[in-house]
C-alpha positions, 0 to 999 in steps of 0.5 A, spaced: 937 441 165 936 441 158 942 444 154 940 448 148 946 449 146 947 442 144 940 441 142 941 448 137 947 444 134 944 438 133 939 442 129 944 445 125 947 438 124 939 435 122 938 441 117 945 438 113 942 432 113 935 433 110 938 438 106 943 433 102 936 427 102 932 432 100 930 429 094 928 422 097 924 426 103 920 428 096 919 421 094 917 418 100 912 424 101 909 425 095 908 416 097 905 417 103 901 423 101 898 419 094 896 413 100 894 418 105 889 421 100 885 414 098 882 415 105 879 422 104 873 418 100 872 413 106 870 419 110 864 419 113 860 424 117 854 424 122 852 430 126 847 425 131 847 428 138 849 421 141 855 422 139 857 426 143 856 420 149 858 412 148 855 407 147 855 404 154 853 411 158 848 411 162 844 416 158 844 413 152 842 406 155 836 409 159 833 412 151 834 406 148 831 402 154 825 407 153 825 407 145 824 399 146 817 400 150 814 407 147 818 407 140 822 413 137 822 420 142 824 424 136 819 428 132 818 431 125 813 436 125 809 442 122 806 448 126 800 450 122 796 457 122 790 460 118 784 465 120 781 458 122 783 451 121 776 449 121 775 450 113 775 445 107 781 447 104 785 448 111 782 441 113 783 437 106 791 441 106 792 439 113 790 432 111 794 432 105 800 433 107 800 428 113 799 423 108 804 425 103 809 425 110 807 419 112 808 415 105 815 418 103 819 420 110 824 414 111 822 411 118 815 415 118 811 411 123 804 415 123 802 422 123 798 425 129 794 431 127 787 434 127 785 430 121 787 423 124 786 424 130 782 419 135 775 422 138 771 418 143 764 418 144 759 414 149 754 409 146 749 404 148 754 398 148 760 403 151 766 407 148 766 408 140 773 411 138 773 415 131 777 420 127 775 427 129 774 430 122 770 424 117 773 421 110 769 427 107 770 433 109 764 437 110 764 445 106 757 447 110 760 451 115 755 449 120 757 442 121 765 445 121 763 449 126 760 443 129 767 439 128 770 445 131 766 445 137 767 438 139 774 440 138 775 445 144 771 441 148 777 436 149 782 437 154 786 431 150 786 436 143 784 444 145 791 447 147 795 441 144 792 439 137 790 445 136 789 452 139 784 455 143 783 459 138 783 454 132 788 459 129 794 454 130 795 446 129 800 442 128 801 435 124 807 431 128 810 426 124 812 420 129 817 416 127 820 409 128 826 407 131 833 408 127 836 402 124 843 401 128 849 404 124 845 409 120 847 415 123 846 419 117 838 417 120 836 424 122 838 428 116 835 424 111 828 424 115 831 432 116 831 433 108 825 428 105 821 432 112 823 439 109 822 437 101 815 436 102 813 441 107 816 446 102 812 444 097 808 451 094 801 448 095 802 448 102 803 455 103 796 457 105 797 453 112 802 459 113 807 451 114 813 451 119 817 445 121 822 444 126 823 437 131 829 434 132 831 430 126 829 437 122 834 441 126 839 436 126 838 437 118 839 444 118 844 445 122 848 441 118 847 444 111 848 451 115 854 450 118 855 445 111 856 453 107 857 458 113 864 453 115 867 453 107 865 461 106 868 462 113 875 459 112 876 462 104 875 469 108 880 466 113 885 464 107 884 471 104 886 475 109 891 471 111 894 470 104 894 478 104 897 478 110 903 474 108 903 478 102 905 484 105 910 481 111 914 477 108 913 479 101 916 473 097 911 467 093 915 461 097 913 466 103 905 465 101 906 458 098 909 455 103 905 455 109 898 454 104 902 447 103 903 446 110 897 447 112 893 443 106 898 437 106 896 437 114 889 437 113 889 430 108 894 427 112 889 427 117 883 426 115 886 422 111 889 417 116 882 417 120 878 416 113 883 409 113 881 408 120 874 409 119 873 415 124 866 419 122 867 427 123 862 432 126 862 438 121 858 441 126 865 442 130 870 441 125 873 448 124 875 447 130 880 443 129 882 446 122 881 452 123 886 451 130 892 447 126 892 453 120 893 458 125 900 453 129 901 452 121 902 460 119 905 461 125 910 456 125 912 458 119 913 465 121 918 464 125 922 459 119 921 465 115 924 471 119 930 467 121 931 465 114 930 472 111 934 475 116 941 470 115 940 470 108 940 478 107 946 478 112 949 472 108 946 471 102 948 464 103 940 460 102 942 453 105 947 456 110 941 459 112 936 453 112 941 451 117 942 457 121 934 457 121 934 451 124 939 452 129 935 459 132 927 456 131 927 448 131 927 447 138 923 453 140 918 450 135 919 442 136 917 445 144 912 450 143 908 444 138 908 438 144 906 443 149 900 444 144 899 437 143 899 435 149 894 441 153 890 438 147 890 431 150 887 433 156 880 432 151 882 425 152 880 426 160 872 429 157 867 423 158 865 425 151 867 422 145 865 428 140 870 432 145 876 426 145 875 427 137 876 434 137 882 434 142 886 428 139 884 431 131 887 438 134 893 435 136 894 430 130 894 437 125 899 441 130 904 434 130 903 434 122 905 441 121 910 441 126 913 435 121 912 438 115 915 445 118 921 441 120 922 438 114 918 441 108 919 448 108 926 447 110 927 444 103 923 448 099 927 454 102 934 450 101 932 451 092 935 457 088 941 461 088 945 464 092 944 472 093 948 478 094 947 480 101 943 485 102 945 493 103 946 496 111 941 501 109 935 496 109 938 492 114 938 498 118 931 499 115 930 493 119 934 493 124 930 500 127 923 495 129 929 491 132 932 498 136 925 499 138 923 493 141 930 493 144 928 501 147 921 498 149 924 493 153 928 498 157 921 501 158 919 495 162 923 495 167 923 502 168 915 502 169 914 495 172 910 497 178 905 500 174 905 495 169 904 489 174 899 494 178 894 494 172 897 487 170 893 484 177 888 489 177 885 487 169 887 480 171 882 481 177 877 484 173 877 478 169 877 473 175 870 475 177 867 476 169 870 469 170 864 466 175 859 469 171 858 465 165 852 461 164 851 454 160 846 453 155 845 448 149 840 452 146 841 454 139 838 462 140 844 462 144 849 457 140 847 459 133 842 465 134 836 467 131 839 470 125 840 465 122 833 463 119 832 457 121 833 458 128 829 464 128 823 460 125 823 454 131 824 461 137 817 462 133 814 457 133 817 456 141 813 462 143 806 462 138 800 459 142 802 451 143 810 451 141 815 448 144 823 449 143 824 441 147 822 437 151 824 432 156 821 425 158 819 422 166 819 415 166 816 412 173 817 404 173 815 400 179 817 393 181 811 389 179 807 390 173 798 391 173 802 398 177 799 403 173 792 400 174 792 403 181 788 408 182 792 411 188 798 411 183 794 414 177 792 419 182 798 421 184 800 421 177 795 426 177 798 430 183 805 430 180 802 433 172 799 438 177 806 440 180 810 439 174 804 445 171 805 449 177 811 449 181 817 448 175 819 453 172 820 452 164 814 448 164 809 449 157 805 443 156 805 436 159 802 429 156 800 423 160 796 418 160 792 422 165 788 426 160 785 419 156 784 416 163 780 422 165 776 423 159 774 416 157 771 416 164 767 423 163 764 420 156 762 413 160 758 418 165 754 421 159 760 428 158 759 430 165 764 435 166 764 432 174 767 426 172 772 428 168 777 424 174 780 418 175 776 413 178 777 411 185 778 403 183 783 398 180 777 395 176 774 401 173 780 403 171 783 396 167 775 396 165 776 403 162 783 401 158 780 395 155 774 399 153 779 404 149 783 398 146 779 394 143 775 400 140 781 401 136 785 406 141 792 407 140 795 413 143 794 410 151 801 405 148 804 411 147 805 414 155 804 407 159 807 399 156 804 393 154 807 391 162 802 396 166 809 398 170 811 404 167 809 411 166 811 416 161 811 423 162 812 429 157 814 436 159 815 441 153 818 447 154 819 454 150 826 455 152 832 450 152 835 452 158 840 446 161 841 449 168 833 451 169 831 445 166 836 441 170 833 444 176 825 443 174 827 435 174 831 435 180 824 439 183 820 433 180 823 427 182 823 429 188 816 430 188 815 423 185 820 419 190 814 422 195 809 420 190 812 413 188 817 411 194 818 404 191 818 405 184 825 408 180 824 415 177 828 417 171 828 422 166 830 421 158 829 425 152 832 431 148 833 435 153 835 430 158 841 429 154 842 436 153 843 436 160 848 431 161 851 434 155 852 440 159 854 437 165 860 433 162 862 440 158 862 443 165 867 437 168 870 437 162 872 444 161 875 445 168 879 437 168 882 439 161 885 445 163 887 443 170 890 438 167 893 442 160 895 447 165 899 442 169 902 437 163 905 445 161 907 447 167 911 440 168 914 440 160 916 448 162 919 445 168 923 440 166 925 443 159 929 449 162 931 446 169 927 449 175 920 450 178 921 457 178 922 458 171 915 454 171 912 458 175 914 464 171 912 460 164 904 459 167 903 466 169 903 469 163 899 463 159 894 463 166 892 469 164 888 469 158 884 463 160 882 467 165 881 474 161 877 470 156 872 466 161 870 473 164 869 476 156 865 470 156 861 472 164 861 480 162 858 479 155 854 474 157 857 468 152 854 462 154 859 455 155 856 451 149 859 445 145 863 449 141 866 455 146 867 449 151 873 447 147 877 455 147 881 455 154 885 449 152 886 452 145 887 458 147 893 456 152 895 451 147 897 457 143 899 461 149 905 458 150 907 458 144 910 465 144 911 464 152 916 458 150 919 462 144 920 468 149 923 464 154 927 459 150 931 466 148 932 470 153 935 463 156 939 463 151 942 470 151 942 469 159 948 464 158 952 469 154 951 474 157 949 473 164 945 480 165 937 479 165 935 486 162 941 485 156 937 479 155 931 482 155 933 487 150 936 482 145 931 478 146 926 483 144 930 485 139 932 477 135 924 475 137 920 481 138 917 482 131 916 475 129 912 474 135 907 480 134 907 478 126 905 471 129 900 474 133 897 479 129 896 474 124 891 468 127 888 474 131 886 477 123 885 469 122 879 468 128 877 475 126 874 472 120 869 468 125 867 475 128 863 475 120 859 469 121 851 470 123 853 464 127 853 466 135 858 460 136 863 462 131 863 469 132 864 467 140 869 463 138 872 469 134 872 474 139 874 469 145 881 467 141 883 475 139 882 476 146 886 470 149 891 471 143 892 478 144 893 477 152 897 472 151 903 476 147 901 482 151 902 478 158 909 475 154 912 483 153 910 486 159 909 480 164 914 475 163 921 479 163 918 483 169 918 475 173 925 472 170 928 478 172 925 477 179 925 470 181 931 470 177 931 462 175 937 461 170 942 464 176 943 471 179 944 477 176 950 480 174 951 486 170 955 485 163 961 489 164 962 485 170 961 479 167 966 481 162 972 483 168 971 477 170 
């Protein structure tokens, strides 16, 4: 067992060698920071969705594989709308805006709209492939409405190119595959895509942009502004909140400077070392290391203020106060940064970063609150001691607390009956929360960009994503098989009929079928795959050497793989997940020798999920286990670990049925709160524990410690939890559906979290009894 008697003098005794070195700390500091800085420069960011996966996973593999046979999967596109598309000037703007697409977006590959689309036609020597809507487009509306017939009649166009109604279209820029190490790729493709579609002169089309790289670019700029706004109001309010508390500018000051020296150093290291940051999910580890920051201050703070108003004395008092808090603190901020670290167990780099940047904030503010803000306290005179009538002003919240814990132990069967009965509550909201990656439930269609993609999801030929099929066989000539196209044709059926999200779906089938319909003079009976391996090798030729091209999108150069597309309206992970496992399976019956895989944004969303549902339980487990060992160890008993974990349970499981209830989905960002949430949970568990510990050993009556723990702890630790309860609540104002989940599932572990230390922990000490049995104080004294 630990003796905190001989730690808390070996505290007092560090608090008069810093205070005597105090000016070499500065030197040395003021060193390290001026070098720390020089890296905050070599910072780079990248919000690419690979990051969240490593090079050598599976995932990654797999898209690279099919991006070095069919190209790039990501698309920048532009959905259209007028009357009718089927006007010169829609025809000419639609044409115009593509060009300039094309020309001018770094790593454009070509533009696939009406206006340079492939038509084929029959003739006397065979196939002839020409763009749909000539060089010199026509104003006569007899011949428009003649290019608009020979539109619709398409399978290959009406409903994918265009709508039936001629009312919508698209113009889909294709990109080529991104050079290695450019992971700002996406964004500078985002920009010039948007810089251009924006432009006034395309108004009339009535424009809207969405793919991947436009999303990605968006977000950015979204979060790029909302994060800075969000954390201003955040150091508003708590700035105010400081003011009023501790009412003092060194009590302002002082945890403002902890909490920016903490983040230069950090980003600063990483700068040096070369790390690149999301900043779509940096504000959780900097909105994390300023509320340990505030909150550790807090406590230096009320020890300090306390024993100066007694003593008047300014450095006994910095002694004193590490004496009283720096163990407390020093315990609270490693069991912090080690539940952080079971991030490290994620398999995703993305998630390891912003548990080993959480943890690094927490250690550097632990640093700086250990030595930093005891030597700013250390300057200035000492004062006259204050007056009894305002230590007794103080003294009355002391009183109080000290009357509350009595109260708890009066009305400990009711207390513990509703503390189980809200705990079961939240157990079974707990198995209700779902997962979805989609950015109408991540981000939410108040933030326009959001709202504009939902549309276009939901307009005639939308679609909010998209996963690819890739059937590969063994030998290459396969996709030739007329058996084998036949059951492509049989699995499109299936995906179009029996799944459940499906909207669209692409394939070489459509180009097959038609180039066998224009053969047999546009009979709509032969729109089919021909019965033979001759017809169909025939028919390929004819379309490549008429000049065609879209057929290298959706088979190789081998003859050995096909490639699917399925566009969805709605980016549901667990649907889409059970859409493809429904189609695989269906293509194993199919293609029993051929090896079945599935690539593409939403395959990766998917993976994506999988690993935040494993990694959500395996670093909790693993956080709630290296706590309980630390509580374990530290005050000498499984006992007292036990009655350590309860308590820190609690939230976590409060905040998973929030997130059931209220129908708040496990994303990227939410994924990261239980962790936190028991990071910041054990803080005041450990603060409570350690001092009633502590009373314990001098009186050796567990509800006089109670009651002198209350009385010595109480108001910090509520003045501490009401302070990053204010601080999260910052995020309730964002239009952002993450940052306002974040917001309100923090409060709601916090809150829980120092209501279970008040009501739940003294209750459990007094029973289980894990410092030694009970005497009554006056009997302690008589012996």
């Amino acid at each position: 067992m630990i003796n905190l008697e001989r730690i808390n003098n070996w505290f007092y005794s560090y608090g008069k060698w810093l205070i005597r070195n105090r000016l070499w700390y500065f030197l040395c500091f003021a060193l390290f920071l001026f070098v720390v800085i020089l890296g905050l420069p070599k910072l780079e960011s990248s919000a690419d969705e690979d990051n969240w996966f490593g090079k050598k996973d599976r995932t990654i593999i797999e898209q690279n594989e099919m991006e070095e046979i069919f190209g790039n999967t990501d698309i920048a596109a532009v959905h259209v709308s007028a009357e009718n598309i089927f006007t010169k000037q829609n025809l000419e703007l639609i044409r115009k805006l593509g060009q300039e697409l094309e020309d001018n977006v770094p790593y454009a590959d070509d533009v696939f709209s009406i206006t340079s689309l492939e038509y084929s036609q029959g003739t006397e020597w065979g196939i002839e492939i020409e763009d749909l809507i000539p060089e010199e487009i026509p104003d006569d509306p007899q011949m428009l409405a003649e290019l608009q017939k020979k539109a619709v009649s398409k399978e290959l166009i009406k409903g994918q190119v265009i709508s039936e109604d001629c009312t919508e279209g698209w113009i889909i820029l294709r990109l080529l595959r991104y050079d290695d190490g450019d992971d700002n790729a996406t964004l500078k493709i985002g920009k010039g895509f948007l810089d251009i579609v924006n432009k006034p002169e395309y108004a009339p089309l009535n424009p809207r942009a969405t793919g991947v790289p436009v999303l990605m670019y968006e977000k950015t700029k979204f979060f790029s502004y909302e994060t800075p706004r969000v954390m201003k109001f955040s150091f508003l309010v708590v700035f105010l909140i400081l003011l009023v508390s501790l009412r003092s500018l060194r009590g302002i000051v002082i945890p403002f400077l902890t909490i920016g020296f903490s983040l230069v150093i950090v980003f600063g290291v990483q700068g040096h070392i070369g790390f690149t940051i999301d900043p779509t999910v940096v504000t959780m580890p900097i909105f994390l290391g300023f509320a340990v920051a505030v909150g550790y201050n807090i406590h230096i703070f009320h020890f300090f203020n306390n024993k100066r108003k007694l003593t008047g004395q300014v450095k006994e008092s910095v002694y004193y106060t590490l004496q009283e808090s720096g163990w407390p603190i020093l315990f609270t901020a490693l069991t912090t940064i080690l539940a952080l670290c079971s991030f490290l167990f994620i398999s995703s780099p993305l998630l390891k970063w912003i548990g080993i940047a959480s943890a690094a904030i927490v250690f550097v503010s632990l640093l700086l609150v250990l030595s930093f803000t005891p030597i700013l306290l250390s300057f200035g005179k000492d004062k006259a001691v204050v007056s009894e009538e305002a230590i007794a002003k103080n003294a009355r919240a002391n009183k109080w607390l000290a009357g509350f814990s009595d109260w708890i132990f009066a009305n400990r069967k009711k207390i513990i009956f509703f503390y189980l009965l809200i705990t079961m509550i939240g157990a079974c909201g707990f198995f209700m929360f779902r997962i979805s990656f989609s950015p109408t439930d991540s981000i939410g269609v108040k933030v326009p960009y959001v709202k504009r993609v939902d549309e276009i999801a939901h307009s005639q030929i939308g679609a909010l994503s998209s996963y690819n099929i890739i059937i590969e066989f063994p030998e290459n000539e396969a996709v030739k098989n007329p058996e084998n196209m036949k059951n492509l044709d049989e699995l499109i059926k299936f995906i179009e009929t029996k799944t459940v999200l499906t909207k669209r779906v692409t394939s070489i089938v459509k180009i097959i079928k038609d180039m066998n319909k224009v053969l047999f003079d546009n009979k709509d009976s032969e729109y089919k795959i021909p019965d033979t391996r001759q017809a169909i090798a025939q028919e390929l030729l004819l379309y490549e050497n008429s000049g065609g091209t879209e057929a290298t999108r959706w088979i190789d150069y081998d003859y050995k793989r096909y490639r699917i597309q399925v566009e969805l309206p709605e980016m549901d992970t667990e649907l889409a997940d059970q859409d493809i496992a429904k189609i695989k399976a269906e293509a194993k019956k199919l293609f029993p020798n051929a090896k079945i895989k599935e690539v593409g944004t939403l395959a990766k969303m998917i993976a994506m999920a999988e690993r935040v549902t494993h990694g959500q339980l395996y670093s909790f487990l693993i956080a709630l286990i290296i706590v309980a060992i630390i509580l374990m160890i530290a005050f000498g008993g499984v006992r007292v670990g036990l009655v350590g974990m309860i308590p820190n349970i609690t939230p976590a499981i409060l905040a998973g049925g929030a997130m059931g209830y209220l129908d708040i989905p496990l994303d990227m960002i939410t994924v990261t709160i239980m962790p936190m949430i028991l990071g910041l949970a054990v803080d005041d568990t450990i603060h409570f524990i350690n001092h009633y510990k502590l009373y314990y050993n001098k009186y050796g009556d567990y509800k006089l410690a109670s009651s002198k723990c209350f009385s010595s702890i109480g108001m910090a630790l509520i003045t501490t939890s009401v302070i990053l309860i204010l601080n999260y609540a910052v995020y309730l104002t964002s239009v952002a559906k993450m940052l306002t989940h974040v917001g309100l599932l923090a409060i709601i572990g916090i809150s829980s979290a120092l209501l279970s230390d008040f009501f739940i922990t003294p209750i459990l000490i007094r029973m289980l009894e894990p410092f030694g049995k009970h005497v009554e104080f006056g009997e302690k004294n008589e012996n």
